[in-house]
C-alpha positions as CSV (number, residue, x, y, z in Angstrom):
1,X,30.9,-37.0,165.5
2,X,34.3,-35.7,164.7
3,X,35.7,-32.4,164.8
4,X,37.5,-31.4,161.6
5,X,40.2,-28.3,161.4
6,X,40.4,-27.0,157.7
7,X,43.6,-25.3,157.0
8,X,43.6,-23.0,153.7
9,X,47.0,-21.2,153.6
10,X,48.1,-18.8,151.2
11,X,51.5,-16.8,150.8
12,X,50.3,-14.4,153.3
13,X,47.3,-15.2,154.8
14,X,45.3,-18.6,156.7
15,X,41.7,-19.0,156.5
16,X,40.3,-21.9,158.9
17,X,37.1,-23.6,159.9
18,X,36.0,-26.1,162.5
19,X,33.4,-28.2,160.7
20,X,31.5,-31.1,163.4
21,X,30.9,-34.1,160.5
22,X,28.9,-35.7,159.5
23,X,26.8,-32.9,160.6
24,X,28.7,-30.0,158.4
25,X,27.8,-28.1,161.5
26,X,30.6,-24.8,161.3
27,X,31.7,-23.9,164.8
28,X,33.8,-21.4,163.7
29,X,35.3,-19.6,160.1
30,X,38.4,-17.3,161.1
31,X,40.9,-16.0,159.4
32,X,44.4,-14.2,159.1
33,X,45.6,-11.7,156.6
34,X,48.8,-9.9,155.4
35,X,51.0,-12.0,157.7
36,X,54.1,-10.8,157.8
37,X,52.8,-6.8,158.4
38,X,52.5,-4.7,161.2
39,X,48.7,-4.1,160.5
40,X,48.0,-8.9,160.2
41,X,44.1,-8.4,160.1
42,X,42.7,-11.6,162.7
43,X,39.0,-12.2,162.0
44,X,36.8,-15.3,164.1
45,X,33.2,-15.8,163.4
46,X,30.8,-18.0,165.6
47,X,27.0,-17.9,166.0
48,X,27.6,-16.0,169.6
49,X,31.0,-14.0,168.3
50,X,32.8,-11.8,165.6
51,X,36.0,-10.7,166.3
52,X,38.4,-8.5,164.8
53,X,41.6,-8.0,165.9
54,X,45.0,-6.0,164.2
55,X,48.0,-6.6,164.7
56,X,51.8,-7.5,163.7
57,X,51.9,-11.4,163.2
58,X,55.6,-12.5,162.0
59,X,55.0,-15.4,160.1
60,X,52.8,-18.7,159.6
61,X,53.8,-20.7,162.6
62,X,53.0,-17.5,164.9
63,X,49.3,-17.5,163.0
64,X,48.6,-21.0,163.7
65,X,49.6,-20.3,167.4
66,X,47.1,-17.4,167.7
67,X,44.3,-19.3,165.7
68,X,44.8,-22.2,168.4
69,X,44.5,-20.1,171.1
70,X,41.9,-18.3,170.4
71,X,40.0,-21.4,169.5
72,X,40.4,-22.1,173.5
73,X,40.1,-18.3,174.8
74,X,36.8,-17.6,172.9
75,X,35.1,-20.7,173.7
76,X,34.8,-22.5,170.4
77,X,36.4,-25.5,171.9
78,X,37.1,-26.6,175.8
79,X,40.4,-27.9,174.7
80,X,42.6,-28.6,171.6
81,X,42.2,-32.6,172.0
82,X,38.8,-31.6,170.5
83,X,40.0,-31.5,167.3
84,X,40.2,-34.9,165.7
85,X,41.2,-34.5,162.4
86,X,42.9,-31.7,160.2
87,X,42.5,-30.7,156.7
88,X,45.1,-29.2,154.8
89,X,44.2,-27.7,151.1
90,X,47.2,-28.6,149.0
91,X,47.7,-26.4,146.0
92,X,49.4,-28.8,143.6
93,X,49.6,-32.7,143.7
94,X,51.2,-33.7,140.0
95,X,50.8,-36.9,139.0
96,X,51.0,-38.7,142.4
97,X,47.7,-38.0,144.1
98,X,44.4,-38.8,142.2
99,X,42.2,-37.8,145.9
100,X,42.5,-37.0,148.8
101,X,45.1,-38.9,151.2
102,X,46.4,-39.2,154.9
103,X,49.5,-37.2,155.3
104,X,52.9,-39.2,155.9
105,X,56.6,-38.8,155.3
106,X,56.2,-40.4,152.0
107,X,53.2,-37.7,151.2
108,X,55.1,-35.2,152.6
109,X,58.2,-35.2,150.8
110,X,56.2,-35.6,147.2
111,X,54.4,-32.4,148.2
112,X,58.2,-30.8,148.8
113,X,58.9,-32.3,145.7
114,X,56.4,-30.6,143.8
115,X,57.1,-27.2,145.4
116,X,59.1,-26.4,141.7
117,X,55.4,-26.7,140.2
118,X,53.8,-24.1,142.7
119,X,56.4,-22.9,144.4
120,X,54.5,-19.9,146.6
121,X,51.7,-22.0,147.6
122,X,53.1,-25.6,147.8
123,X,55.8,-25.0,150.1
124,X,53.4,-23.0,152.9
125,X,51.0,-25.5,152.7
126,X,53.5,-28.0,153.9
127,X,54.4,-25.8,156.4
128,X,51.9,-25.3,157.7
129,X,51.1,-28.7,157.9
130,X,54.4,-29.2,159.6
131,X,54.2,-26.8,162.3
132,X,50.2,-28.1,162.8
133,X,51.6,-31.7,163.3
134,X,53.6,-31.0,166.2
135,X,51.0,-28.1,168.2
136,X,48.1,-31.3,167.6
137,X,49.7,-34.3,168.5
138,X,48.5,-37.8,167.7
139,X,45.5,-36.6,165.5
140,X,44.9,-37.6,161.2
141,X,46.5,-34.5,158.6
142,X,44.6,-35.0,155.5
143,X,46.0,-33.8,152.0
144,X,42.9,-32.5,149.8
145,X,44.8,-31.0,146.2
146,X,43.4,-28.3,144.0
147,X,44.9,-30.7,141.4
148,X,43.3,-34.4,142.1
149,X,40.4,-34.1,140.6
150,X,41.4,-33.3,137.2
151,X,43.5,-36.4,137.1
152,X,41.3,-38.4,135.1
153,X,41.8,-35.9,131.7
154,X,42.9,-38.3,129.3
155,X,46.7,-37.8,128.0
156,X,45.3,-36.2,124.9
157,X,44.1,-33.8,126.4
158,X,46.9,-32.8,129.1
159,X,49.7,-33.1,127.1
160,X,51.0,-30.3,125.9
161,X,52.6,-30.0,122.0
162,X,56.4,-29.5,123.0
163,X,58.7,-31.8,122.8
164,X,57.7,-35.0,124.9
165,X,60.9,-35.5,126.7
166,X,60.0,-32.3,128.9
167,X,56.8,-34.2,129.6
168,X,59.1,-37.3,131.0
169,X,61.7,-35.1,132.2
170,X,59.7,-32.4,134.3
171,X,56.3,-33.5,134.2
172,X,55.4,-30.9,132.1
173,X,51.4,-31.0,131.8
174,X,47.5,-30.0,132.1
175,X,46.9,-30.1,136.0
176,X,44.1,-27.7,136.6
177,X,43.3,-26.6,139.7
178,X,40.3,-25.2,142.0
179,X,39.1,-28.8,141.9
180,X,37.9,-28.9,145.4
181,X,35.2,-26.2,144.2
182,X,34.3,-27.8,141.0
183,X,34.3,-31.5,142.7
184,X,31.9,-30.0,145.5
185,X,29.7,-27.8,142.8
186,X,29.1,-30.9,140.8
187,X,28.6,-32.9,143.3
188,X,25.8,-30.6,144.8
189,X,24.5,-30.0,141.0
190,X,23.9,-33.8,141.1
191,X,21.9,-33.7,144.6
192,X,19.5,-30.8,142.7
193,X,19.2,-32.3,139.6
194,X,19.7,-35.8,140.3
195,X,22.4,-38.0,139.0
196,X,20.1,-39.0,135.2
197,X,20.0,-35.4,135.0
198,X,23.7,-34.5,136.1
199,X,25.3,-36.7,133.7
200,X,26.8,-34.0,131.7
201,X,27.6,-30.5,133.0
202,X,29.9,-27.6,132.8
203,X,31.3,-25.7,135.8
204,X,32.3,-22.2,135.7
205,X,34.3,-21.3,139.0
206,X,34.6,-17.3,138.0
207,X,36.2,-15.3,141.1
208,X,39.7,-13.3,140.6
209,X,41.0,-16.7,139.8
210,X,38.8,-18.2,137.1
211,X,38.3,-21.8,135.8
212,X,35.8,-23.9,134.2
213,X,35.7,-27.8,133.6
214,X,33.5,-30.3,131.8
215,X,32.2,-32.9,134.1
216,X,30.5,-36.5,132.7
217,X,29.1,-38.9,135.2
218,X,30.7,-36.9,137.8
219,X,34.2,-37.4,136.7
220,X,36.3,-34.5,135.0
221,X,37.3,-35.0,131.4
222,X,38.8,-31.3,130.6
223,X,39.3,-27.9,132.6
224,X,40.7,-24.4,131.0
225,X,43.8,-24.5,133.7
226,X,46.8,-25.9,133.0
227,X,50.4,-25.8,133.9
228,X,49.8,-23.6,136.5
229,X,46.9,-21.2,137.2
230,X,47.9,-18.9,134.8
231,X,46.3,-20.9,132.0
232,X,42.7,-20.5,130.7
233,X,40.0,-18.0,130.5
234,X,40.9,-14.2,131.3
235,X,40.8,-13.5,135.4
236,X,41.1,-10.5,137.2
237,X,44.6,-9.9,136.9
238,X,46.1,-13.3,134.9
239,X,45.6,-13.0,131.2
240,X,44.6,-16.8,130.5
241,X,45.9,-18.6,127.7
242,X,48.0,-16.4,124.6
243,X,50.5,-16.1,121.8
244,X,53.7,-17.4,123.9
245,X,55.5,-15.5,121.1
246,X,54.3,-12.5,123.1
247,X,56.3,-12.9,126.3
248,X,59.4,-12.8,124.1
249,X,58.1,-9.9,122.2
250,X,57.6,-8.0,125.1
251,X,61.0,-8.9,126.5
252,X,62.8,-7.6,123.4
253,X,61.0,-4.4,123.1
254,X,60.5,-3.3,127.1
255,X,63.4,-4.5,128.3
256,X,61.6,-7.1,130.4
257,X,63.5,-10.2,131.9
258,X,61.2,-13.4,132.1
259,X,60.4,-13.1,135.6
260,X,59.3,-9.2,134.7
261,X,56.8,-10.6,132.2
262,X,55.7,-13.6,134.3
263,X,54.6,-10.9,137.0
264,X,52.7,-9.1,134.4
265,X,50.6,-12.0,133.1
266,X,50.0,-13.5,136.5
267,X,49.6,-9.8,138.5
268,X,49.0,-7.2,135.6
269,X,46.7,-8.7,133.0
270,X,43.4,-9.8,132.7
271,X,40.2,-7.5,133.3
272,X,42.9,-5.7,135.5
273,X,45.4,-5.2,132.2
274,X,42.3,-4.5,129.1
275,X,40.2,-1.7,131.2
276,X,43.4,0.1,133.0
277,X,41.2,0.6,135.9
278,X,40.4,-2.6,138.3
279,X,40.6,-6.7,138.6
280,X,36.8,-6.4,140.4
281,X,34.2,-6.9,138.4
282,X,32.0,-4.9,140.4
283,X,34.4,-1.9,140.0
284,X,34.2,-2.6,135.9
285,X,30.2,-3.1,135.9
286,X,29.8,0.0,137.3
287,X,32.1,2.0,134.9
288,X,31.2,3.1,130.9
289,X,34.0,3.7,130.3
290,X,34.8,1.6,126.7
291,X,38.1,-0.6,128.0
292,X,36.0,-1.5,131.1
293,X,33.2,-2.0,128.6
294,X,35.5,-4.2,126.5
295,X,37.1,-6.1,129.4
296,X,33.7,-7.7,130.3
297,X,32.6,-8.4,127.0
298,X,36.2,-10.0,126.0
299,X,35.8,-12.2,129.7
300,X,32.2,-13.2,128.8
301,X,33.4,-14.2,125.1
302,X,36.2,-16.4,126.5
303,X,34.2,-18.0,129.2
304,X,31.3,-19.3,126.4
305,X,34.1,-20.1,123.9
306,X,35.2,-22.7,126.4
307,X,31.3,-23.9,127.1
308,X,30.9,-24.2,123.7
309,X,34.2,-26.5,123.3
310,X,33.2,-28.2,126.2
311,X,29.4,-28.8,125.1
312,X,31.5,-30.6,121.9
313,X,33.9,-32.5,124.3
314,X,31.0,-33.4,126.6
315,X,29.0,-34.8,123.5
316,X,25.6,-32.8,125.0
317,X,24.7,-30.8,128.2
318,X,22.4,-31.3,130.9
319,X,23.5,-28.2,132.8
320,X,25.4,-25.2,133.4
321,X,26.8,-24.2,136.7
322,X,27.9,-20.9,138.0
323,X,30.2,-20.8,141.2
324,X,32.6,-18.3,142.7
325,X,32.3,-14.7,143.6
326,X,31.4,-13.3,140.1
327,X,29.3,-16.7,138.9
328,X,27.2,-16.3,142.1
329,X,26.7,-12.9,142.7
330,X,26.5,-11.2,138.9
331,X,23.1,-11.9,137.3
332,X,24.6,-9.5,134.6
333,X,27.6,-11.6,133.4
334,X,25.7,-14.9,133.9
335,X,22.9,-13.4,131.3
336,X,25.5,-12.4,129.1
337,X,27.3,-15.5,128.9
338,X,24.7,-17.8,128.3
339,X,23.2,-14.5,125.3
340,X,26.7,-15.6,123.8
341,X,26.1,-19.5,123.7
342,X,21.3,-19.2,123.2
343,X,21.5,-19.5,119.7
344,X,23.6,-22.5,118.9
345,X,22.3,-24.6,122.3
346,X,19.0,-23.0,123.3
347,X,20.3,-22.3,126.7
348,X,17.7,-19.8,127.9
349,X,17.9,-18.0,131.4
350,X,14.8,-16.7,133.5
351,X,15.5,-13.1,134.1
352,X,13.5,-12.8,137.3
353,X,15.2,-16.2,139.0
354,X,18.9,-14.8,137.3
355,X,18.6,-11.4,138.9
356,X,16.7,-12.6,142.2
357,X,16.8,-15.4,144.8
358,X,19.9,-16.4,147.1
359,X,21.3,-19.7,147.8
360,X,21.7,-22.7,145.1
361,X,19.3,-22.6,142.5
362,X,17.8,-23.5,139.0
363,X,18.1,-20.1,136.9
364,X,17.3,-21.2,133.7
365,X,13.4,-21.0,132.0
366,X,11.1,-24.1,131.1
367,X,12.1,-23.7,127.5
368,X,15.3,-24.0,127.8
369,X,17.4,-27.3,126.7
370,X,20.2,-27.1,128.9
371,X,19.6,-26.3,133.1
372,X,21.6,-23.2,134.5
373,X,21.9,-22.9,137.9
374,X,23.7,-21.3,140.7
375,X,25.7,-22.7,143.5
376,X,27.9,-21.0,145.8
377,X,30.7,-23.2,146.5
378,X,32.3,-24.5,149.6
379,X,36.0,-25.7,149.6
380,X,35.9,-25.7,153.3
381,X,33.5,-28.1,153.8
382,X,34.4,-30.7,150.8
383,X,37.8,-30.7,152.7
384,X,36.0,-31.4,155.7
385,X,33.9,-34.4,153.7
386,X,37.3,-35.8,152.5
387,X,39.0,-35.7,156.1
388,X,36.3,-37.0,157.6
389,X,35.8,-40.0,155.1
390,X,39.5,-41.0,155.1
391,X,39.3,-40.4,159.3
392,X,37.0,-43.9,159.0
393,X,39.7,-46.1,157.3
């Protein structure tokens, strides 16, 4: 038995777990938020506790200090020598890391290195990994990127249609991310289904970020992100894929610099940008309003757009998976969705399993060709599975 510390750091906030493998036993999920404000927001669950706590906390290394701490002052563990192994999500890998790998200088300074591909998240997860290396002494740091598991894509597909010598010169290219989720979904998928039955599937992650990837034999051949997580299907405030002709347009006419109109497509667009009113999808379900009306339609359009590309790519379907906060918890976009794609694949949902039921589960009806089902996702833990597996080397 080993205890595992998972580190998921943001630009402002830390959310942790300590996972006991190979039980996936949680001992405790915490969190800090707005770091860097006088209000920080500290949160620590544990079957016997859950704690609250505002306050001002300067900066990263002072969050990881608190975490520890209270770790020892609320009893989760008698002492931090109890944690054997930490996991560190790792926003962007490139072209070095292909899975999961034991952090060392060499790892360490390609993930600095590739800070100028994801430049907010990149260079806090390293330093948070830095700053955790010296509080735990003499225990395993384990990368696990949002990127690796979308490194088999062929080139085809991840090259991009500029000129090739910004490919060679800057590694221009099709990354994806939120590959921890869709790794674990699909994984899971496979355990319900079983693997005869798994062999071809499509994953929608749809939170505020949004992503969805075509899966064969377990093994990613194509996902909507790309460069960055800007790419792909319409989120709650990034627009997704579009005219690049329109960020100069908009420069030109609104006096915009590039880094104006970067902040609008990454911060502005999306469901956020079309209804004028929210990025939650609760917010927009709620409202009759016609741009709210059109936002949802326009983001269930795009997402079966890309199934039915996928479908193509995949050569077939065994299944469809929903994940995230929207694909888990809105019976109303998954039914619209799959209305979009019926027709053309006979993809038929069960209205009283779609709208009812909690936990991972088959949605679709007998009749239908192609299996749709529901899985809430757990980065936490598959960073727990990977740190614990390369913990045995």
């Amino acid at each position: 038995m080993k205890n595992i510390l998972v580190v998921n750091a943001g630009s402002s906030s830390i959310k942790f777990q300590i996972i006991q493998m190979p039980q996936e036993k949680v001992l405790t999920n915490a969190s800090i938020e707005k770091i860097g404000e006088i209000d920080s927001i500290f949160k620590m669950k544990t079957p016997e506790l859950n704690i609250k706590n505002i306050f001002p906390v300067k900066s990263h290394e002072d969050a990881l200090n608190y975490f520890l701490q209270q770790l020892i002052e609320n009893k989760v563990l008698n002492d931090l020598s109890e944690i054997n192994v930490c996991g560190h999500r790792i926003a962007h890998g490139g072209e070095y890391f292909r899975d999961s790998v034991i952090i060392d200088s060499d790892v360490s300074d390609k993930i600095e290195k590739l800070c100028q591909l994801a430049p907010l998240h990149n260079k806090v997860n390293l330093s948070c990994y830095q700053i955790l290396n010296v509080l735990l002494k003499d225990i395993i740091h384990v990368a696990v990127f949002d990127t690796s598991f979308h490194q088999d894509i062929s080139k085809e597909i991840y090259t991009y249609a500029i000129p090739y010598k910004y490919y060679e010169k800057y590694n221009i290219r099709k990354y994806g991310f939120h590959g921890t989720s869709h790794k674990y979904v699909s994984l899971i998928t496979s355990e319900i289904l079983g693997a005869k039955n798994s062999e071809k599937i499509i994953v929608c992650h749809l939170g505020n970020g949004a992503s969805i990837s075509a899966i064969k034999n377990g093994v990613c051949i194509n996902t909507s992100m790309g460069l960055s997580p800007l790419g792909g299907i319409i989120m709650g405030t990034r627009s997704g894929n579009l005219d690049p002709s329109i960020i100069e347009f908009i420069m030109n006419n609104d006096d915009k610099s590039i880094e104006d109109v970067l902040s609008i497509l990454n911060k502005e667009s999306g469901l956020l940008g079309i209804s004028s009113k929210s990025n939650d999808m609760r917010e927009l379900l709620n409202s009759t309003d016609k741009q709210s009306v059109l936002a949802i339609n326009m983001y269930c359009r795009k997402v079966s757009d890309y199934i039915g590309a996928y479908f193509m790519h995949l050569g077939g379907l065994d299944a469809i998976v929903f994940t995230a906060g929207v694909g888990e918890n809105s019976a109303y976009i998954r039914e619209k969705i799959i209305s979009n794609i019926k027709e053309a694949t006979n993809t038929i949902i069960d209205n009283d399993l779609n709208e009812n039921g909690s936990k991972d589960r088959i949605i679709s009806s007998k009749e239908s060709n192609v299996k749709v089902l529901v899985i809430s996702t757990n980065e936490e833990v598959m960073i727990a599975k990977d740190s614990y597996r390369l913990s045995l080397i």
